[in-house]
C-alpha positions in Angstrom: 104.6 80.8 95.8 104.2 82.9 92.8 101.4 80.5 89.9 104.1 81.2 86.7 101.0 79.6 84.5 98.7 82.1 83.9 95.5 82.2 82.1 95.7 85.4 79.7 94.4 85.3 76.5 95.2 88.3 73.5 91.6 87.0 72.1 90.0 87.4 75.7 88.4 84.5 77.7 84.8 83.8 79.1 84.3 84.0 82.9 81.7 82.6 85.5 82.0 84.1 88.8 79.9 83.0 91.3 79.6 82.0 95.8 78.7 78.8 96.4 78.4 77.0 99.7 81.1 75.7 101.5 79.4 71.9 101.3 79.2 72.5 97.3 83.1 73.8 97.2 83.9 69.8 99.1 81.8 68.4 96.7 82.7 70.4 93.6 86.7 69.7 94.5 86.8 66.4 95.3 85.4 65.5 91.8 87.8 68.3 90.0 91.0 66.6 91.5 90.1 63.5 89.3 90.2 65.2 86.1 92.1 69.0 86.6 95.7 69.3 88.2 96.6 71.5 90.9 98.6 74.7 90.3 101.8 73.3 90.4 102.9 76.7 92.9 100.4 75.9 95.6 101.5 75.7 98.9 101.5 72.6 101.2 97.1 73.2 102.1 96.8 73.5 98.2 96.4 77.1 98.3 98.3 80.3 98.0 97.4 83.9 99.5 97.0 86.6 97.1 97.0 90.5 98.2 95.6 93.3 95.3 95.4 97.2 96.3 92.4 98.1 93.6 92.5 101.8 92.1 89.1 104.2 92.2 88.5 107.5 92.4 85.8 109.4 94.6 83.1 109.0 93.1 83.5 105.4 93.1 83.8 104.9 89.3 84.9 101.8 89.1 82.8 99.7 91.8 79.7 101.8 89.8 80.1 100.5 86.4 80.5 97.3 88.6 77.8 97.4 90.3 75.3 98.6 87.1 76.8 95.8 84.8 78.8 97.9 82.2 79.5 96.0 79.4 82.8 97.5 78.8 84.8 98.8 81.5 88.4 98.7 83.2 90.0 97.7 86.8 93.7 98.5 87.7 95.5 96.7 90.7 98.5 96.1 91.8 98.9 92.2 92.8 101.3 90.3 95.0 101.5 87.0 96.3 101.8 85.7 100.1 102.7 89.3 101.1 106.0 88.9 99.6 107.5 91.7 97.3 109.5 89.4 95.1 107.3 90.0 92.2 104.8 93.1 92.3 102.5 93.1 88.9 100.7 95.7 87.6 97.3 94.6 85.9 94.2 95.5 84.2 91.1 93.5 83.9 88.7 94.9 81.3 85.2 93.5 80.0 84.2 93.9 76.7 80.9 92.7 76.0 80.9 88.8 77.3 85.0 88.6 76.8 87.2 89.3 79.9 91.0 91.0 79.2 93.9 91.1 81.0 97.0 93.2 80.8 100.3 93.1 83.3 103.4 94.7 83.8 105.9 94.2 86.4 106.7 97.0 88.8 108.7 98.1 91.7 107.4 98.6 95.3 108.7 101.8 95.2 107.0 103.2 92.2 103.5 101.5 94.0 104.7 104.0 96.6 104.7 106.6 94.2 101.3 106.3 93.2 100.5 105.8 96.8 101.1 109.4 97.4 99.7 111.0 93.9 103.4 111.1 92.7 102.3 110.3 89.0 104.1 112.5 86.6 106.7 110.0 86.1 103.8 107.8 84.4 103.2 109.4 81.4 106.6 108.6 79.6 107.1 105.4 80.8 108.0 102.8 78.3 105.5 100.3 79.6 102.3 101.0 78.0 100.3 100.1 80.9 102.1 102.4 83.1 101.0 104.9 80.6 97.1 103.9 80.2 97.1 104.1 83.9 98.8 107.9 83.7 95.6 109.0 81.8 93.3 107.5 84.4 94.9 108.8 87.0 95.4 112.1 85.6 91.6 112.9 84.5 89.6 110.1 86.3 91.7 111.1 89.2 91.8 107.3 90.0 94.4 106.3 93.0 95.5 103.3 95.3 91.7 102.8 97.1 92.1 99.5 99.3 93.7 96.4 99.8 91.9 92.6 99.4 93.6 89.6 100.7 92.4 86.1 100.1 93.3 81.9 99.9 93.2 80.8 96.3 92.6 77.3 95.1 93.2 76.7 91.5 92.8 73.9 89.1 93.9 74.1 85.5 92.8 71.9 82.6 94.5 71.9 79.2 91.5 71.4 76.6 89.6 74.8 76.7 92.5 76.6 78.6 90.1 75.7 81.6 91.2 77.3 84.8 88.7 76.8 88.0 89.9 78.6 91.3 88.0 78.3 94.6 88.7 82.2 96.7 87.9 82.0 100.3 89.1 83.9 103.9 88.6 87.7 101.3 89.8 90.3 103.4 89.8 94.1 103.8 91.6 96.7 104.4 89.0 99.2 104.2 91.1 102.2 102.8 94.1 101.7 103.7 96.6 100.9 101.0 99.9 100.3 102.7 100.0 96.8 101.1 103.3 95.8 101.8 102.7 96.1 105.9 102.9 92.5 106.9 100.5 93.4 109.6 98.2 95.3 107.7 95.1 95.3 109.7 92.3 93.4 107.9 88.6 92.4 108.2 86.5 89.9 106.8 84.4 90.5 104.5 83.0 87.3 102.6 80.8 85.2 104.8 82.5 82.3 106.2 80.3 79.4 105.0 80.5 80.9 101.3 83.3 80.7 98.6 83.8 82.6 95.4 84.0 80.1 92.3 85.5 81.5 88.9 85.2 79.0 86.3 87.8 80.9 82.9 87.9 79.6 79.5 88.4 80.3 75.9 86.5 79.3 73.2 84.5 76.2 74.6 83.7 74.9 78.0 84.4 71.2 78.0 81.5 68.8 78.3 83.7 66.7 81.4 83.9 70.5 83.5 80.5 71.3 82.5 78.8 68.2 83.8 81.2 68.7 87.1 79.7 72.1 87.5 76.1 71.2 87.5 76.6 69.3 90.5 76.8 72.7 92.7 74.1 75.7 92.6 76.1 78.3 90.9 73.0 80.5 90.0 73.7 82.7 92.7 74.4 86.6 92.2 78.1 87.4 90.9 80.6 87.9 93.4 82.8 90.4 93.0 85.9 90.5 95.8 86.7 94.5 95.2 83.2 95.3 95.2 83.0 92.8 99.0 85.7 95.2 99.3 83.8 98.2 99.2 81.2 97.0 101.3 82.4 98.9 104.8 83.6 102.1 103.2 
């Protein structure tokens, strides 16, 4: 199932991103469900799979500035749900200062392909703007398709706030191989199995009811990030 409610914001939102214990995640959900609704798309175990393919370039620019906090900086990938190529989006997440950004664009799997195999030239005329921004990384960050990351999402949305809470578990690898749309793409694990990845995303306020939820679970442990688990093998 493809979650139609999304959480974008022009003005940007604030994000907490953190691993908590699988004991916490029981605790933290079973007192969400009484005040947050379930994404309406979930699948029958509440959850739906979603596969990305994140770009970077040799040097590892974009797991760097990761990795050494940059306060403003970009991510490209190319998102699909339950392996399915009914709808293939195009999206940038970009920090700026404390605020996170998105942008999307839909695309075909055949111009993923394209970009698969450095085909690019295409790009640069494109009448989607983010096709275009992407061109210029490409073309002189020499960024490219660098691996794939599958994982179970759980998300809970509340209306005051624009609150949306998703519990990620089961991330997967693909090392660097960026045939996404294999079915059988060969994974690994990469996110221990007693641990999963809460992001907590709002806009201008957190509401007092999900704050006082959230203090009920350690959450002061290091950011997670699922590209940079990713990365972790190669």
């Amino acid at each position: 199932m493809v979650p139609i409610q999304t959480s974008f914001n022009p003005n940007g939102r604030k994000e907490i991103k953190q691993a908590i214990s699988y004991a916490d995640y029981a605790i933290l959900k079973s007192k969400l469900q009484h005040v947050m609704q379930l994404d309406r798309n979930a699948g029958i175990n509440g959850k739906y799979l979603i596969r990305s393919t994140y770009f970077d370039n040799f040097e590892n620019k974009v797991l760097n500035e990761k990795k050494e906090g940059y306060i403003n900086r970009d991510k490209y990938r190319v998102r699909i749900y339950g392996k399915s190529a009914a709808v293939i989006n195009l999206e940038r997440k970009s920090k700026r200062n404390n605020l996170t950004f998105k942008s999307k664009c839909t695309i075909t799997q055949n111009e993923f392909e394209q970009m698969r195999i450095g085909d690019f030239s295409w790009m640069e005329t494109d009448e989607r703007a983010l096709i275009r921004d992407l061109f210029h990384e490409m073309k002189y960050s020499q960024l490219k398709p660098m691996t794939v990351v599958d994982y179970e999402r759980e998300a809970y949305t509340y209306p005051y706030g624009n609150v949306r809470v998703t519990f990620d578990s089961k991330v997967q690898s693909s090392m660097r191989n960026t045939d996404m749309f294999n079915k059988n793409l060969p994974m690994v694990d990469v996110l221990e199995p007693n641990l999963v990845i809460l992001e907590v995303k709002y806009d201008e306020y957190l509401p007092d009811i999900i704050k006082f939820l959230l203090q009920s679970v350690d959450t002061r442990a290091e950011a997670y990030s699922k590209y940079q688990l990713s990365r972790m093998y190669g």
